[in-house]
C-alpha positions in Angstrom: -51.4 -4.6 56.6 -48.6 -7.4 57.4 -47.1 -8.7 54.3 -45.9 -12.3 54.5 -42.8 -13.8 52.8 -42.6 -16.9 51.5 -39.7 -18.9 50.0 -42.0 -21.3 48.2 -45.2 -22.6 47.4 -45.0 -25.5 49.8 -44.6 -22.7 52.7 -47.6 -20.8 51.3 -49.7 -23.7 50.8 -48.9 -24.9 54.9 -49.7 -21.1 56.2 -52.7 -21.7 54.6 -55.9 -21.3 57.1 -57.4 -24.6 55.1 -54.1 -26.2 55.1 -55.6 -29.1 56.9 -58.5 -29.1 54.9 -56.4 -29.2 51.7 -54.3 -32.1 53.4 -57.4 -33.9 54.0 -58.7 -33.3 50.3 -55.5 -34.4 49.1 -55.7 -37.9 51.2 -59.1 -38.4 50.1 -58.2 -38.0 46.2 -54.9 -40.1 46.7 -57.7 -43.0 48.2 -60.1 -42.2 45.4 -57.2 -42.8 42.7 -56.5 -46.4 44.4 -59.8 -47.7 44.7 -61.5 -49.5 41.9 -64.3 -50.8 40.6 -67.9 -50.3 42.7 -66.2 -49.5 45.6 -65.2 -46.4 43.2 -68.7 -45.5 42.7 -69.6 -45.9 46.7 -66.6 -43.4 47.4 -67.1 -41.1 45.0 -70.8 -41.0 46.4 -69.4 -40.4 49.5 -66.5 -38.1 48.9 -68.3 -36.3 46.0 -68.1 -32.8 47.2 -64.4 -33.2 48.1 -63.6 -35.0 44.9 -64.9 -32.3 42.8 -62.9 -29.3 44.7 -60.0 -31.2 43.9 -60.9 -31.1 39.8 -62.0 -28.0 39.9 -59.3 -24.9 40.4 -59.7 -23.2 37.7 -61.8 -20.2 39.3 -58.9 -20.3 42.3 -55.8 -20.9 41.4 -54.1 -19.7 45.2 -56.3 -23.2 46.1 -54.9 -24.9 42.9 -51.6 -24.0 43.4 -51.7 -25.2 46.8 -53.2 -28.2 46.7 -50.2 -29.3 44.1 -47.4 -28.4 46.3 -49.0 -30.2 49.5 -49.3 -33.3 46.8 -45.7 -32.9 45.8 -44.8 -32.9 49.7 -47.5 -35.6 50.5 -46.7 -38.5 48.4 -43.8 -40.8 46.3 -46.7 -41.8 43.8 -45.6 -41.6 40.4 -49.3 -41.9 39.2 -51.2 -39.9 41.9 -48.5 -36.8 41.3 -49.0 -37.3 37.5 -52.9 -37.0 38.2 -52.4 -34.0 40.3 -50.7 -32.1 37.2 -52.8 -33.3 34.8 -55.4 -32.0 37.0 -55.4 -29.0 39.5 -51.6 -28.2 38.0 -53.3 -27.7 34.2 -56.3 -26.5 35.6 -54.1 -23.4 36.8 -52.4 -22.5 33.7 -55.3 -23.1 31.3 -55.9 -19.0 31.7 -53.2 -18.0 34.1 -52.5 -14.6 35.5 -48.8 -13.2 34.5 -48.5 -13.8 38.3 -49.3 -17.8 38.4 -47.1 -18.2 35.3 -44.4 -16.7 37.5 -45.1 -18.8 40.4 -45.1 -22.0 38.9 -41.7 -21.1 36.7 -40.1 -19.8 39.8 -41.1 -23.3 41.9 -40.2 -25.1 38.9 -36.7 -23.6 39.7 -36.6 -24.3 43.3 -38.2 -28.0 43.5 -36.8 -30.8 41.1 -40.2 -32.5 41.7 -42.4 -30.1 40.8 -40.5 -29.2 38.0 -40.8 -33.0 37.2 -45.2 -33.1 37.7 -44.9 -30.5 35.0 -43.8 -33.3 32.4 -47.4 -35.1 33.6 -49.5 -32.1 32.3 -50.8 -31.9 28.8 -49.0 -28.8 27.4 -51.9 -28.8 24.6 -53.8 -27.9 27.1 -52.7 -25.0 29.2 -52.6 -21.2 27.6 -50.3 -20.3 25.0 -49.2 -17.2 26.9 -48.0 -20.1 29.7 -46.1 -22.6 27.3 -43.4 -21.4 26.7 -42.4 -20.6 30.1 -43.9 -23.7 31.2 -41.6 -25.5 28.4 -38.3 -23.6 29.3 -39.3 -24.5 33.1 -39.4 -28.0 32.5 -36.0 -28.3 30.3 -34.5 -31.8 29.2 -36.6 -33.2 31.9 -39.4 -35.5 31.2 -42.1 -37.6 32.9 -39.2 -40.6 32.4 -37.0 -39.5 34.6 -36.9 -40.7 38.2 -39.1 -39.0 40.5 -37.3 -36.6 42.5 -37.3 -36.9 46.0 -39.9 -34.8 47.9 -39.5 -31.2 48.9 -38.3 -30.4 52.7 
């Protein structure tokens, strides 16, 4: 069996075989996010299906993880990003593995913007065993700061 490397999760996200279909998930959330009122209602009605994979990563977090870093690399929207960790970001580290905790601390490390959507999450919300880690991760850093620019 070929093992692949990868230097981060942006990398792993694109070698993805869904890639596209992640990309295209993530362009139909960042529409969703902007659109108000009953035009909300008439695209969730038609996106429904694609709006709810986005909330829901908790039973996949290789799909979670991904769809974060192809956000990060997608977008310079303070709100949308802040969304994304809120959602599929928490959503991952609600009842990580030791091997997501590690992932996310080691991207963290490598990409001053996702280490900056981590401020967006709600820290009540993810595991205990993930907190700390999550905490140290994040440093003096909060959701205050200027975005940083978006990863290569």
């Amino acid at each position: 069996m070929k093992r692949t490397s990868y230097n981060d999760e942006l990398m792993r996200a694109s070698a993805r075989p869904d890639a596209a279909d992640l990309r295209k998930a993530i362009e139909v959330y960042h529409a969703y996010h902007h659109t108000y009122g009953k035009a909300k209602e008439a695209f969730l009605d038609e996106h429904a299906d694609i709006i709810d994979g986005f909330y829901f990563t908790y039973d996949d977090p290789e799909r979670g993880i991904a769809l974060v870093a192809l956000s990060a690399s997608m977008y310079d929207d303070a709100s949308f990003l802040f969304l994304v960790a809120a959602g599929p970001l928490e959503d991952i580290l609600r009842k990580p593995s030791r091997d997501i905790i590690d992932r996310v601390v080691a991207e963290a490390r490598k990409s001053a913007r996702f280490r900056w959507m981590l401020t967006g999450m709600f820290l009540h919300a993810i595991s205990e065993d993930a907190r700390p880690h999550i905490v140290e991760a994040i440093g003096s850093m909060t959701e205050a700061d200027p975005m940083p620019p978006r990863p290569a």
